[in-house]
N, C-alpha and C positions, 0 to 999 in steps of 0.2 A: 391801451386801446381796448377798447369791448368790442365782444362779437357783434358784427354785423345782422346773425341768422339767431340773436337770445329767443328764445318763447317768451311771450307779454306773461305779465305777472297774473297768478291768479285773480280768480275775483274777490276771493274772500282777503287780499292784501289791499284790493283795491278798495274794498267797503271799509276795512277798517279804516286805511291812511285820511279817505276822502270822511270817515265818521269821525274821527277824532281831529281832524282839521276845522269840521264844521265845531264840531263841542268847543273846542278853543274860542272859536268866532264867537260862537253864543254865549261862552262862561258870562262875561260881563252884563250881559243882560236877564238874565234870568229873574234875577230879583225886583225887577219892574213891572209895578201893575197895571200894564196896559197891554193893546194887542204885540206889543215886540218883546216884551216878557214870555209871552204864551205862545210865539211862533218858538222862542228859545226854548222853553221849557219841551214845546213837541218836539225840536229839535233831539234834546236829551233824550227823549221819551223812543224818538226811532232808532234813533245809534244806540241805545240799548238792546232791545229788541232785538235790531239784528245782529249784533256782538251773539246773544244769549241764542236766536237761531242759527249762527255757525259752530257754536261749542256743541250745540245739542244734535245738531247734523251729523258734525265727526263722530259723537260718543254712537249715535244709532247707526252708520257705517261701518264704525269699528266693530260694535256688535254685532251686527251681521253678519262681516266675514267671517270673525271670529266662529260665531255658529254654523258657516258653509263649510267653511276650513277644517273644525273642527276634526279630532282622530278618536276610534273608538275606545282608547285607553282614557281617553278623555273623560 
């Protein structure tokens, strides 16, 4: 049985699952030269993007605390 009171999942679980469901949808088309090729390939082109602005999010977070945190021995 699952909690009743879970917290919903982040968002950045939700971009991915809902990004990489879409990629799967569009693998197949990509390689066609018309406009359902180029909705697919932008496809690709967004769920990258924002793949590569959640990595880049965490690393300049991390960095940050890391440099509030920081200790003078440091």
């Amino acid at each position: 049985m699952t909690a009743p009171f879970a917290p919903p999942p982040s968002r950045a679980f939700v971009l991915v699952t809902f990004g990489l469901a879409a990629v799967a949808i569009a693998m197949p088309f990509v390689r066609r030269n018309d406009w359902i090729g180029w909705i697919a390939f932008l496809t690709f082109v967004v769920v990258a993007i924002g793949l590569w602005m959640i990595l880049i999010w965490g690393f300049a977070r991390a960095a940050i605390e890391w440099w509030r945190n920081r200790s003078e021995s440091d």
